[in-house]
Rosetta silent file (secondary structure, phi, psi, omega in degrees, C-alpha in Angstrom):
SEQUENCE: XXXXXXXXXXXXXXXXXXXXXXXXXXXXXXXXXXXXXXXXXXXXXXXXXXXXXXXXXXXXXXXXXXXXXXXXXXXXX
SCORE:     score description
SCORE:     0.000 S_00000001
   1 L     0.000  147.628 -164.941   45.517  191.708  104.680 S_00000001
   2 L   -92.664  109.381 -166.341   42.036  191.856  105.151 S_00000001
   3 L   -91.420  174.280  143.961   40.361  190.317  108.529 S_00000001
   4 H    12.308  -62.010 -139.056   37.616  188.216  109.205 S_00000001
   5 H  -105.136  -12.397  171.610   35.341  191.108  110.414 S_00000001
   6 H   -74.756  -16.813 -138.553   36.171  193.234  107.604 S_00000001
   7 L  -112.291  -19.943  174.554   35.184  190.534  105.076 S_00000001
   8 L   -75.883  145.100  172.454   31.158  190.495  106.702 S_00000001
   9 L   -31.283  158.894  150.869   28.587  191.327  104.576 S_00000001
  10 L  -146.028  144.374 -166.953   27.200  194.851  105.707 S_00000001
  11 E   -69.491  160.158 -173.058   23.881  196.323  105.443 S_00000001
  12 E   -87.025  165.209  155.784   22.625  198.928  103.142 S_00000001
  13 H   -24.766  -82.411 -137.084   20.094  202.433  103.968 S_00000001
  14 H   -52.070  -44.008  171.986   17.099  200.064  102.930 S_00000001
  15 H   -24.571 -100.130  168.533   18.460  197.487  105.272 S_00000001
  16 H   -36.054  -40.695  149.483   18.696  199.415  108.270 S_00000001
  17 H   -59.987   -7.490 -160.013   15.162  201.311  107.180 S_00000001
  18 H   -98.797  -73.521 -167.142   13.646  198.014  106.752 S_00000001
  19 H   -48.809  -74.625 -133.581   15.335  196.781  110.800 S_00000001
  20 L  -119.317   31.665 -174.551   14.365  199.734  112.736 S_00000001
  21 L    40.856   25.361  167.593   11.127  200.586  110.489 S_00000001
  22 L   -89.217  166.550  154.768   12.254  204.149  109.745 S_00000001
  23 L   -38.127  152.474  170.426   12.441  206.318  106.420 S_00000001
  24 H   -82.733  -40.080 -134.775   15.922  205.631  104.273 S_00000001
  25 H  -102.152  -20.444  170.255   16.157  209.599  104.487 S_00000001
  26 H   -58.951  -44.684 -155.058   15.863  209.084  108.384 S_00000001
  27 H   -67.742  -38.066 -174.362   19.157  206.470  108.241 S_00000001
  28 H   -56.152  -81.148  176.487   20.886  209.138  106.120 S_00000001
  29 H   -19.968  -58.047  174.740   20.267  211.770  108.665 S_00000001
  30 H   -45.656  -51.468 -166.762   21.263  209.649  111.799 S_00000001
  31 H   -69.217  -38.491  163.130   24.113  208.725  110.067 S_00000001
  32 H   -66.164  -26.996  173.407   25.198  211.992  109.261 S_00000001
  33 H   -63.664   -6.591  173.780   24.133  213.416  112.492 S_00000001
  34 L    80.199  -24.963  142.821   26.646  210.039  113.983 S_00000001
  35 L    13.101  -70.661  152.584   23.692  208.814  115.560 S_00000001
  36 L   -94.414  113.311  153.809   24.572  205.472  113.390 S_00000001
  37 L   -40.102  116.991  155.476   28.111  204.557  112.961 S_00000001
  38 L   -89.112  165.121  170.740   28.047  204.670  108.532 S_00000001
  39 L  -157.736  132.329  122.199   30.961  203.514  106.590 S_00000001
  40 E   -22.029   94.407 -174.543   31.727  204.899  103.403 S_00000001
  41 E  -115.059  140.600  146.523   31.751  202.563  100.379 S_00000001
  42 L    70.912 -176.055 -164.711   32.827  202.801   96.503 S_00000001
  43 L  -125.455   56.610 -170.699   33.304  205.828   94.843 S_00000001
  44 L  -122.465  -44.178 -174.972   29.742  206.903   94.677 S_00000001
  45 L    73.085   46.021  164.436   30.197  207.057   98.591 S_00000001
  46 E   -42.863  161.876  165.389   27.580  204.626   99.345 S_00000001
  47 E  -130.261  127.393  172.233   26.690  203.742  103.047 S_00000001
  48 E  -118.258  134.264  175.717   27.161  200.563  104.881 S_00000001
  49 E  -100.732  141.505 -177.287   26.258  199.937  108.540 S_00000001
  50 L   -86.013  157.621  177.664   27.903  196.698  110.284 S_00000001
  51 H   -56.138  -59.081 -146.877   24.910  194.253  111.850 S_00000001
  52 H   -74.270  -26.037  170.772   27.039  194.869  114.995 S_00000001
  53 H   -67.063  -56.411 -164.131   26.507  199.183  114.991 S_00000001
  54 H   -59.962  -28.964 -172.145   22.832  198.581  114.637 S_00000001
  55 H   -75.140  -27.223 -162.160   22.409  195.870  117.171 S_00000001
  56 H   -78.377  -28.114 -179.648   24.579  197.818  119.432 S_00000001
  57 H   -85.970  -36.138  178.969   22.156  200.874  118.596 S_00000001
  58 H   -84.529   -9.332  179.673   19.257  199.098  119.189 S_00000001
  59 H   -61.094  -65.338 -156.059   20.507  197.953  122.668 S_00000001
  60 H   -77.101  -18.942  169.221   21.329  200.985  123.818 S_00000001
  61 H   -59.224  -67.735 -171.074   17.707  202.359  122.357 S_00000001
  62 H   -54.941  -42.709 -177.113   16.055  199.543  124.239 S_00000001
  63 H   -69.066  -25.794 -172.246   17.774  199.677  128.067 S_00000001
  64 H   -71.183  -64.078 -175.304   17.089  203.857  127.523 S_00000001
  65 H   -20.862  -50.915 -179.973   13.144  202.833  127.192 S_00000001
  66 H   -46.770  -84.188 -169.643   13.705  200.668  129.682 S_00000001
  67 H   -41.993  -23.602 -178.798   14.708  202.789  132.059 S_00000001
  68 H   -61.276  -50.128  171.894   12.151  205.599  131.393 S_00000001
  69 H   -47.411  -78.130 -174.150    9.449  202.903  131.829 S_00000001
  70 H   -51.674  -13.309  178.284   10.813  202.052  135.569 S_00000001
  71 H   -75.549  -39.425 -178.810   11.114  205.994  135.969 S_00000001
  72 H   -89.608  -11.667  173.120    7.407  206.773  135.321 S_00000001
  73 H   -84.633  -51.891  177.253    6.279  203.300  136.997 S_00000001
  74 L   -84.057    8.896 -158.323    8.179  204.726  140.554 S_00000001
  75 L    34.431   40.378  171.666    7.542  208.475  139.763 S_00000001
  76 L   -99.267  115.141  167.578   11.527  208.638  139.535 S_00000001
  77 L   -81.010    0.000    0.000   12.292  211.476  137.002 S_00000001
């Protein structure tokens, strides 16, 4: 049986190039480099990203910025 979380929509390359303003041939490349969790679709071997890997990617993008920022604001390397 199929759950809930399996059953959301998930985004495409363009998608995910469109959300973090990158290149499609950058998304491939993250994803193969694991960078971005991918999932494998159809038997073409399409790639779908869940909303929740990217937001979770962009989180973890944003607190490292963060932190860089307060490092170069206190001269803490």
């Amino acid at each position: 049986m199929v759950s809930l979380e399996e059953m959301r929509p998930m985004l495409t390359v363009k998608d995910v190039a469109r959300l973090l303003n990158i290149h499609v041939n950058t998304v491939r490349r993250w994803s193969d480099q694991n960078i971005i969790k991918s999932y494998r679709v159809t038997s073409r071997g399409d790639r779908r990203f869940r909303q929740e890997d990217i937001a979770r990617y962009l989180a973890e993008l944003n607190h490292q910025n963060g932190l860089e920022t307060i490092s170069k604001g206190t001269g803490v390397t």
